[in-house]
Backbone as JSON, one array per atom type, in Angstrom:
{
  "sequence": "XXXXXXXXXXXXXXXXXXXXXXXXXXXXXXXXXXXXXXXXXXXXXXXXXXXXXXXXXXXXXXXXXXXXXXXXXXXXXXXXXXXXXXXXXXXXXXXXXXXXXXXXXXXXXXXXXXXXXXXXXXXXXXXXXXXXXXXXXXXXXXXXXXXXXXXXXXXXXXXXXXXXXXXXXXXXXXXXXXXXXXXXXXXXXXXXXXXXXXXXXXXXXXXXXXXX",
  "N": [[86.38, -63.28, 37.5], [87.26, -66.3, 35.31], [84.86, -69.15, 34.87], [85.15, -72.34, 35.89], [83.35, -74.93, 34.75], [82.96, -78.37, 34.5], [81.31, -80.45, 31.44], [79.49, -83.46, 31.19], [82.77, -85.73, 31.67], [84.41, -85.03, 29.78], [84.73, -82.78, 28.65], [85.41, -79.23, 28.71], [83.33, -76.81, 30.27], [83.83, -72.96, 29.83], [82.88, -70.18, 31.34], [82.67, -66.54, 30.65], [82.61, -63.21, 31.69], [84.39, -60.96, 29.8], [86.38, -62.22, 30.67], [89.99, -63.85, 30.76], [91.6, -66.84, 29.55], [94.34, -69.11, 29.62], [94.93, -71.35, 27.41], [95.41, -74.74, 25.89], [96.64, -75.02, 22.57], [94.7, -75.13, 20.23], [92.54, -76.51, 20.98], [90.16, -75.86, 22.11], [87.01, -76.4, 21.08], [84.54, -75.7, 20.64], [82.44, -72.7, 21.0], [80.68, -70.05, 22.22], [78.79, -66.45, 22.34], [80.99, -64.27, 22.3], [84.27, -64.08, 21.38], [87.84, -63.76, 21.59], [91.09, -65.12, 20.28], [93.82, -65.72, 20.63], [97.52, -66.4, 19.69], [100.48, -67.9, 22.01], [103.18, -68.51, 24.12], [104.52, -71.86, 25.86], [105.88, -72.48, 28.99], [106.64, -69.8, 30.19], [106.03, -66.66, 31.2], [107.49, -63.32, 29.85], [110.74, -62.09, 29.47], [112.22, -64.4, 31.22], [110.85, -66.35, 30.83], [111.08, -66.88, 27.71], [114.1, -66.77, 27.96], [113.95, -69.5, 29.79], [112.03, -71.49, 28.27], [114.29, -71.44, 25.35], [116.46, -73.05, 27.04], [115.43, -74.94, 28.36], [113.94, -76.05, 25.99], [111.02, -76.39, 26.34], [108.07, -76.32, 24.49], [105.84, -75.97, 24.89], [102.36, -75.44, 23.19], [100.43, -72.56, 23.55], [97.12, -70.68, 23.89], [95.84, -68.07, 24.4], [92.33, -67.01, 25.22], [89.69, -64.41, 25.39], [86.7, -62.71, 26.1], [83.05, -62.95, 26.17], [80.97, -64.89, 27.09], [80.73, -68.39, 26.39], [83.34, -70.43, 26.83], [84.13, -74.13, 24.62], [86.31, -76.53, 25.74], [88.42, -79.86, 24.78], [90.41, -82.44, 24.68], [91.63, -84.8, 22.53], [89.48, -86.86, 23.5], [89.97, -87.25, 25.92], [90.23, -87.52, 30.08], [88.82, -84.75, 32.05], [89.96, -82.99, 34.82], [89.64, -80.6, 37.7], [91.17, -78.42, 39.49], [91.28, -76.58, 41.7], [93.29, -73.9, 42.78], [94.93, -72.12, 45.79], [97.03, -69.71, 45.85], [98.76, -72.07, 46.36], [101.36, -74.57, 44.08], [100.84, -75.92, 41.62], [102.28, -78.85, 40.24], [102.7, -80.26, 36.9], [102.88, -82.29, 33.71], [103.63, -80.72, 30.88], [102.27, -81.98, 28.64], [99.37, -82.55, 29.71], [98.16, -80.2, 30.55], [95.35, -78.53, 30.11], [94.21, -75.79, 30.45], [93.97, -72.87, 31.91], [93.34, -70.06, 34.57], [93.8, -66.82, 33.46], [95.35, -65.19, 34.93], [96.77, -66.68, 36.67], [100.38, -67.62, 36.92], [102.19, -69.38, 34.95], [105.08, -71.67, 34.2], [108.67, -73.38, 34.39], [110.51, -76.03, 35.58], [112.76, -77.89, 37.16], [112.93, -81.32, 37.15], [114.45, -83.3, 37.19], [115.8, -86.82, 36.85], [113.49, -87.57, 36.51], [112.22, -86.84, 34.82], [113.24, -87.67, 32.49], [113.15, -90.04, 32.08], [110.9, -89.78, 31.34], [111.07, -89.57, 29.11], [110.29, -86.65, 28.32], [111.96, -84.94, 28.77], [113.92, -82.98, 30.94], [112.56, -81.37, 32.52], [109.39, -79.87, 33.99], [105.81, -78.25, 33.94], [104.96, -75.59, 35.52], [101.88, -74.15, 37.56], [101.51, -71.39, 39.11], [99.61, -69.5, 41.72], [96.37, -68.05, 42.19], [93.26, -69.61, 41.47], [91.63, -71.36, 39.04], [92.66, -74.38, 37.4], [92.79, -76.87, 34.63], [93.36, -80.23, 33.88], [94.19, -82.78, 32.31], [93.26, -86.27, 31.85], [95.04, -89.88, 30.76], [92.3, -91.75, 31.01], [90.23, -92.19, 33.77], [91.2, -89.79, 36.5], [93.1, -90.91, 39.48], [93.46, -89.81, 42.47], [95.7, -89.14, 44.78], [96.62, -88.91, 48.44], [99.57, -87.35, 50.02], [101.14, -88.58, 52.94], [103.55, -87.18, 55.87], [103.63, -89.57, 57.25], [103.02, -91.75, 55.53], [104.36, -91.99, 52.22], [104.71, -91.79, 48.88], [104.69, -94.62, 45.99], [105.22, -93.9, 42.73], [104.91, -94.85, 39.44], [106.8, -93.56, 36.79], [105.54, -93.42, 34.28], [102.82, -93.37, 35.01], [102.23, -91.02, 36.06], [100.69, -87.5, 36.34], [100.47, -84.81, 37.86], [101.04, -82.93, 40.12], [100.47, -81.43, 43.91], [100.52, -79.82, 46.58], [103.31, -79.4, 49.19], [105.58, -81.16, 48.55], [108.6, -83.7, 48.28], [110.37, -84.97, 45.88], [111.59, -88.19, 44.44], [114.03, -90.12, 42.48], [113.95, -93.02, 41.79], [115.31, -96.37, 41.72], [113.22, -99.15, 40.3], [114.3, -101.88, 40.03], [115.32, -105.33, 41.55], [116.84, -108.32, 43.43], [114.0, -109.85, 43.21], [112.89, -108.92, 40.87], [114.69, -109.9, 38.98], [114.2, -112.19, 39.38], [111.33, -112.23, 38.2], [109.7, -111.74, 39.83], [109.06, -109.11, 40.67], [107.62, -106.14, 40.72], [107.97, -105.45, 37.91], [107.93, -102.55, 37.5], [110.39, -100.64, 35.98], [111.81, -98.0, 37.42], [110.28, -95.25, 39.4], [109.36, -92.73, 40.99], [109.44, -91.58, 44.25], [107.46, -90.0, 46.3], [107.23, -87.18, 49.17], [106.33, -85.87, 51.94], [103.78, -83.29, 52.4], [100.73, -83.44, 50.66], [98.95, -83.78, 47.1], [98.84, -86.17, 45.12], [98.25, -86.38, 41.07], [97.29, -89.76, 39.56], [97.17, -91.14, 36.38], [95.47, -94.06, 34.99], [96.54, -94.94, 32.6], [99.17, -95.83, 31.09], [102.53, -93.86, 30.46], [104.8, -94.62, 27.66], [108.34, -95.06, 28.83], [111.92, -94.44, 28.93], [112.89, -96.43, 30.11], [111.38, -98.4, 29.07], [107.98, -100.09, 27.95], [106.48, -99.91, 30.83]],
  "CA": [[87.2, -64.45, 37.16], [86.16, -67.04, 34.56], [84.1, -69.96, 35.67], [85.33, -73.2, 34.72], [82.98, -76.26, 35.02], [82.55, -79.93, 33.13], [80.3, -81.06, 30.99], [80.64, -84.82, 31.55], [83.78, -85.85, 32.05], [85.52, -85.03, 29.1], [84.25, -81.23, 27.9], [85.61, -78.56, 30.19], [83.5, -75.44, 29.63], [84.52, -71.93, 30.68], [82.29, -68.86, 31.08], [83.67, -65.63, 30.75], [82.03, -62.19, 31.07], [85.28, -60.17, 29.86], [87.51, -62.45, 31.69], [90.54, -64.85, 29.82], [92.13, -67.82, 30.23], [95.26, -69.49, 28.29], [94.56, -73.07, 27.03], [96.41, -75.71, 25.08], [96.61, -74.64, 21.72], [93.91, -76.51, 19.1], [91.58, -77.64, 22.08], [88.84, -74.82, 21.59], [85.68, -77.5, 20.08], [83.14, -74.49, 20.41], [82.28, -71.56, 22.27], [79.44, -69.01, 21.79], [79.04, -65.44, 21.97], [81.63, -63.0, 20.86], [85.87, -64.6, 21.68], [89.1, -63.29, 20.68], [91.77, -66.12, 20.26], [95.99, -65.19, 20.72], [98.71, -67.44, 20.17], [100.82, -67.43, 23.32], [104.5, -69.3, 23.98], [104.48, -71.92, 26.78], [107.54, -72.1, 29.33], [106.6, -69.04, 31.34], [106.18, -65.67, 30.77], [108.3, -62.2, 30.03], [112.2, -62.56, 28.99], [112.58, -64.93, 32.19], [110.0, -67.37, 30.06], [111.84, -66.98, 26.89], [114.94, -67.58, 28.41], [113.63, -70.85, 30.02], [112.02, -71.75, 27.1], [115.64, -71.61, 25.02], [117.7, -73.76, 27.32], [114.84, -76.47, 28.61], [113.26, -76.75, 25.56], [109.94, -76.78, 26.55], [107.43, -75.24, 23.46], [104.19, -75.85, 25.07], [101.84, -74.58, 22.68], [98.82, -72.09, 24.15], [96.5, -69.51, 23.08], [94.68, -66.85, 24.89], [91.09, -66.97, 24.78], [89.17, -63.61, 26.11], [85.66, -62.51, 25.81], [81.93, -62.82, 26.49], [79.94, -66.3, 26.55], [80.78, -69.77, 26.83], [83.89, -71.78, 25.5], [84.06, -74.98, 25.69], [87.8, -77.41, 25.25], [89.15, -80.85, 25.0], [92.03, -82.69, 24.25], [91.35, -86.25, 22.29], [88.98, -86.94, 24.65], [90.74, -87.3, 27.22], [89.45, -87.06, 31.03], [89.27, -83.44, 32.52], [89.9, -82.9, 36.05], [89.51, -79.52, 37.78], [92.16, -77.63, 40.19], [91.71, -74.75, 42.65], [94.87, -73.26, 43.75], [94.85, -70.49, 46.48], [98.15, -69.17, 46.5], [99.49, -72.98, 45.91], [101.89, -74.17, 43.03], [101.02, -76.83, 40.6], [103.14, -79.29, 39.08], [101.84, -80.99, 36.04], [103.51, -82.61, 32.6], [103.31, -79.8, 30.19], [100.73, -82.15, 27.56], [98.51, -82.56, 30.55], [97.82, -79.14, 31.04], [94.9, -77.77, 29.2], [93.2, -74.8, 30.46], [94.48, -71.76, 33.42], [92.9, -69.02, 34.78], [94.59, -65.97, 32.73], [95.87, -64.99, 36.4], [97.74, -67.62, 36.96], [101.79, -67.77, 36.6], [103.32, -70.51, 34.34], [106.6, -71.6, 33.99], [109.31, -74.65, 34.6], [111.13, -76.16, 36.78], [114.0, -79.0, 36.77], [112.54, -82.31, 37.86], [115.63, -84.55, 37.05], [115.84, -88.22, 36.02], [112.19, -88.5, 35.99], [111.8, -85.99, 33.12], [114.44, -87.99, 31.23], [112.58, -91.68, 32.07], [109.57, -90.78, 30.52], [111.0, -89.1, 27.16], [109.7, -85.84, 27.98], [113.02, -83.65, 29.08], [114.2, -82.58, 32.45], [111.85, -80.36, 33.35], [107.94, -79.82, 33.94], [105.43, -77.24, 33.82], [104.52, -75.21, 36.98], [100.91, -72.69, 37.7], [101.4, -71.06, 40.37], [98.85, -68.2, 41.97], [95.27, -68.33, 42.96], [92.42, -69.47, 40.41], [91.13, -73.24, 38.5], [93.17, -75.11, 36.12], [92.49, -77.77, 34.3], [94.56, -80.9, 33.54], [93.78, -83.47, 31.65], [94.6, -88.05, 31.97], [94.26, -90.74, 29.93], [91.09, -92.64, 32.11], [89.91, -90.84, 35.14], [92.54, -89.97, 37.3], [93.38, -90.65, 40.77], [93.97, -88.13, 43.59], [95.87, -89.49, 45.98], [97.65, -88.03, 49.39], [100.95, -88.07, 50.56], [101.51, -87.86, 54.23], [104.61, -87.49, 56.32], [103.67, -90.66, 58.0], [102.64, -92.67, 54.2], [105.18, -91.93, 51.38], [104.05, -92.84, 48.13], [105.78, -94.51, 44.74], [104.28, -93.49, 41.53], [104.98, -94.86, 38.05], [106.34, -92.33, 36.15], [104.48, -92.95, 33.09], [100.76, -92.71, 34.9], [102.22, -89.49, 36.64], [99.92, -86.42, 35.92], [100.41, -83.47, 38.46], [100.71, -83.05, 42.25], [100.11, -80.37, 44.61], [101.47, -79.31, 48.15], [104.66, -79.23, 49.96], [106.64, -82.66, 48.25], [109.74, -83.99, 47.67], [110.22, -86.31, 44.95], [113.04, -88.55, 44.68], [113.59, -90.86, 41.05], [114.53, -94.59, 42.23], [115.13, -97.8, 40.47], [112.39, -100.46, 41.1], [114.76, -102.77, 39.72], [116.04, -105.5, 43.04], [117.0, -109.6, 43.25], [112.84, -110.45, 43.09], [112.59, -108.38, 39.6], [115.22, -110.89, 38.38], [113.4, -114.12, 39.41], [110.63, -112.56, 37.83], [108.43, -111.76, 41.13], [108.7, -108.37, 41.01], [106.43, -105.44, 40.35], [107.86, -105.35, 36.84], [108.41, -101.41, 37.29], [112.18, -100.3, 36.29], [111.54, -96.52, 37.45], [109.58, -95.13, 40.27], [109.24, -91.79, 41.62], [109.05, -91.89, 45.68], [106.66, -88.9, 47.07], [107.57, -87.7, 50.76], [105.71, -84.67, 52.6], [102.36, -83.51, 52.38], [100.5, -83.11, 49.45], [98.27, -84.79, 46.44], [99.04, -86.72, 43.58], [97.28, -87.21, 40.61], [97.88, -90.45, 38.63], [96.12, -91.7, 35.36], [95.04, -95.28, 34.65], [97.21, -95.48, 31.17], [100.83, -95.63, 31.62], [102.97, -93.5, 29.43], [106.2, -95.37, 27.25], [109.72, -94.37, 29.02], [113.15, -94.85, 28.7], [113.14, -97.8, 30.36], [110.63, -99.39, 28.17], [107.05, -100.27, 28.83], [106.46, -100.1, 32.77]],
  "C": [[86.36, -65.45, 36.38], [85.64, -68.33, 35.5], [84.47, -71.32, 35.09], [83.95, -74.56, 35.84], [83.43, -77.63, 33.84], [81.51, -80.06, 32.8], [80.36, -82.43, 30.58], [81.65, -84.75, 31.83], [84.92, -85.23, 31.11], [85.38, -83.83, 28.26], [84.36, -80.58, 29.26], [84.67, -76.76, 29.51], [83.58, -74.05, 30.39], [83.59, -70.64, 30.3], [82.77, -67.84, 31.79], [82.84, -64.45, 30.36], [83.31, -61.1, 31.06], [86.53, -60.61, 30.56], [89.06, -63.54, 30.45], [91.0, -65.83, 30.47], [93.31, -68.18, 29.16], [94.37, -71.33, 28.71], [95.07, -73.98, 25.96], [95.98, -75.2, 23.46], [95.98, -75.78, 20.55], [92.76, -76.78, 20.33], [90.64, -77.03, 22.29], [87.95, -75.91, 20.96], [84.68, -76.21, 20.06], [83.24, -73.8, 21.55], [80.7, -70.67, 21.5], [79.26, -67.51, 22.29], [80.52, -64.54, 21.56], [83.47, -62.96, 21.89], [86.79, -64.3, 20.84], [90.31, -64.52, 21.28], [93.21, -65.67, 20.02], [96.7, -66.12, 21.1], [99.86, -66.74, 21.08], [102.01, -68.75, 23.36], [104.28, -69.85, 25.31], [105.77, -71.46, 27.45], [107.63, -70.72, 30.1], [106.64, -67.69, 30.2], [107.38, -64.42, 30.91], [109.42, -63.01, 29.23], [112.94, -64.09, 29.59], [112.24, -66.56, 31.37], [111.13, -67.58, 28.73], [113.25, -67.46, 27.16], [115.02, -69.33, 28.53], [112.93, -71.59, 29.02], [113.58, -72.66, 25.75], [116.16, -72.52, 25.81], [117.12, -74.91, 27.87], [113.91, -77.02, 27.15], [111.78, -76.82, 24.83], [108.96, -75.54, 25.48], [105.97, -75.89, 23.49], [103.23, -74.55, 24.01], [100.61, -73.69, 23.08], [98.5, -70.98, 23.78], [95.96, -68.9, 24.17], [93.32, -66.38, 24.49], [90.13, -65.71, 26.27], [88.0, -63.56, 24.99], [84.55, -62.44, 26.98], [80.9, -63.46, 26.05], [80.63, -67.44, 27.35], [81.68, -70.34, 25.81], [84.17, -72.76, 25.99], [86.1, -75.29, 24.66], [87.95, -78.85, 25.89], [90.2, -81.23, 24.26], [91.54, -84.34, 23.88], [90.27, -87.14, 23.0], [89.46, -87.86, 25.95], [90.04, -86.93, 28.6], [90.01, -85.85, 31.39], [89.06, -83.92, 34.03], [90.26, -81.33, 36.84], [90.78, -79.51, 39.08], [92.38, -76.58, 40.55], [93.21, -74.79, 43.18], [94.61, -71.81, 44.42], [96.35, -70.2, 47.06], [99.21, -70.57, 46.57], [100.48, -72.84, 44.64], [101.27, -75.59, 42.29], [101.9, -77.5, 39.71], [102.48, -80.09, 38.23], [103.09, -81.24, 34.2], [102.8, -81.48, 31.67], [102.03, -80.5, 29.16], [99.32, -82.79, 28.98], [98.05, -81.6, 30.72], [96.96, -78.05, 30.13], [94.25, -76.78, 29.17], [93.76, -73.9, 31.94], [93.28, -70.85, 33.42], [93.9, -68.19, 33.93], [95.78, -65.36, 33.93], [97.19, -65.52, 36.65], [98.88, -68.05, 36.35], [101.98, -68.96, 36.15], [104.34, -70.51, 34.3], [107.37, -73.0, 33.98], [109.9, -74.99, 35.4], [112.1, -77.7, 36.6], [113.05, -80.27, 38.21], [113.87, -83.82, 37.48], [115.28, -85.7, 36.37], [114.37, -88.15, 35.7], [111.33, -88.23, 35.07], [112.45, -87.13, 32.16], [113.9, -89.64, 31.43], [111.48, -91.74, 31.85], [109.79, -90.23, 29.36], [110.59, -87.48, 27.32], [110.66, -84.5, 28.91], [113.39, -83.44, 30.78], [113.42, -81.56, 33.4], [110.2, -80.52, 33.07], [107.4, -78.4, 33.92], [104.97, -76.69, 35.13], [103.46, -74.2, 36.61], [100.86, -72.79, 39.21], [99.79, -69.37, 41.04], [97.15, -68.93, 42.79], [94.09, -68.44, 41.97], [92.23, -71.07, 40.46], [92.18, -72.88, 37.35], [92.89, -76.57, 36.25], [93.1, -78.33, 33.44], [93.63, -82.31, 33.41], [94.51, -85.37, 31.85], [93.71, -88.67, 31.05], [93.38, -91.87, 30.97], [91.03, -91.59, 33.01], [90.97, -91.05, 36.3], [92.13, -90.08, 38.82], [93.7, -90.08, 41.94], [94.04, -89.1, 44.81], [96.86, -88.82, 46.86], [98.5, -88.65, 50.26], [100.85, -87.52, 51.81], [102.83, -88.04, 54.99], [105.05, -89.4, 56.61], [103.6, -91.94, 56.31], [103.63, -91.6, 53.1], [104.67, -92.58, 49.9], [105.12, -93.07, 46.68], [104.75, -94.65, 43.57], [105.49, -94.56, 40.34], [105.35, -94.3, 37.43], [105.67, -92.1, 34.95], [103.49, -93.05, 33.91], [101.36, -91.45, 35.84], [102.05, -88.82, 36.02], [100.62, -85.23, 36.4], [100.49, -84.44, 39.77], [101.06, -81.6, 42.55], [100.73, -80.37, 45.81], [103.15, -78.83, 48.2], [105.42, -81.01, 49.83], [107.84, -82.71, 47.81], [109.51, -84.74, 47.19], [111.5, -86.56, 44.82], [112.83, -89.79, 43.53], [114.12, -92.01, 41.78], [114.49, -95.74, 41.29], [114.38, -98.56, 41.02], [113.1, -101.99, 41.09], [115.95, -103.81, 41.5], [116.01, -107.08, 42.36], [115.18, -110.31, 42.86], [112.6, -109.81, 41.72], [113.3, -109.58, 38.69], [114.66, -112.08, 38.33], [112.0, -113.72, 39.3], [109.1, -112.33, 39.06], [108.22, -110.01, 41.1], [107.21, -107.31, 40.7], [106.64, -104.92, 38.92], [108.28, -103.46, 36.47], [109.9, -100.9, 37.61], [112.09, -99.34, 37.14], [110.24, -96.21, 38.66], [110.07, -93.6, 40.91], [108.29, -92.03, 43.28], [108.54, -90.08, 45.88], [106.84, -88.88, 48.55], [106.74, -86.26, 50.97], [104.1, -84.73, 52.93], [101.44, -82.83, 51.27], [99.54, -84.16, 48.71], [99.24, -84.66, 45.34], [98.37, -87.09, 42.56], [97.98, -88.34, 39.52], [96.72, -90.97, 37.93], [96.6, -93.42, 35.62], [96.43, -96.13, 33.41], [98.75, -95.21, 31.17], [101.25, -95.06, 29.85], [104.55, -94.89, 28.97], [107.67, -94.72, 28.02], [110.63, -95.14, 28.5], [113.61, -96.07, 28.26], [112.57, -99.04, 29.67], [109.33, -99.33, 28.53], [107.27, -100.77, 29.94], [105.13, -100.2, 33.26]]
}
């Protein structure tokens, strides 16, 4: 299996004796000995992929990088943040998501309003299986956990990814103290309930609703 580390924060590199990985398409900066490069459709694989693809949309672009050496990838430089999964699923915004194990199942999944309040469709990207991926925020992200007993409300522009066993539920932040001006200023809010992590970036994306 390939090996992913960082180099600083913001160079993810991946050594591979014969092994592959998919990775955001363009985000290759260098590698060294001897790599074969294949464009690859996001949105999941087989007919099932294509399908889902067609009716959400979603045209994550990624390549297939196999070989024997060292490649490295970033994304604008942007922070990397690493992600074992054993047999977990990963949810993550499809331009967050820049690097899998080759192993590891992609695909989509219907996340409702809170696709459609940050601009970026009704659905997200899912890796499911057992391996590292690596997902990318603007600033260094946060990893925080939801527990039965603590519930948490995200932003949905600084929402990245999350992990476990969660429900998410889209809510309006909007109440009588938003009007007089006291509130927390956020229209939109995704409530987290179970048990599980979240990761959230620093830099809020633009939605619907406006800057939040």
């Amino acid at each position: 299996m390939a090996q992913f580390r960082l180099q600083g924060s913001k160079v993810l590199a991946v050594d591979m004796t014969g092994d592959a990985v998919k990775a955001k398409n363009g985000a290759m900066v260098a590698y060294d000995g001897q790599m074969s490069f294949k464009k690859m459709s996001g949105g999941g694989e087989g007919l099932r992929g294509m399908v889902t693809r067609r009716l959400t949309g979603e045209q994550m672009a990624v390549m297939e990088v196999k070989g024997h050496g060292t490649c490295y990838f970033a994304d604008r430089a942007s922070e990397i943040n690493l992600v074992g999964l054993q047999g977990e699923k990963l949810f993550v915004e499809s331009s967050n998501l820049l690097c899998t194990d080759a192993a590891l199942r992609t695909g989509t999944t219907f996340t409702g309003l809170r696709g459609a309040s940050q601009g970026n469709g009704l659905f997200t990207t899912t890796v499911e299986g057992s391996g590292q991926a690596a997902i990318t925020s603007h600033g260094p992200a946060v990893v925080l956990r939801v527990t039965k007993q603590y519930p948490l409300q995200v932003d949905p522009g600084a929402y990245v990814a999350h992990t476990g066993d969660l429900k998410q539920h889209f809510q309006s932040g909007v109440n009588f103290r938003t009007f007089l001006g006291e509130g927390s200023g956020e229209a939109f809010q995704i409530r987290f309930e179970g048990e599980g992590l979240v990761y959230v970036q620093p830099s809020e994306r633009n939605t619907v609703g406006g800057e939040v």
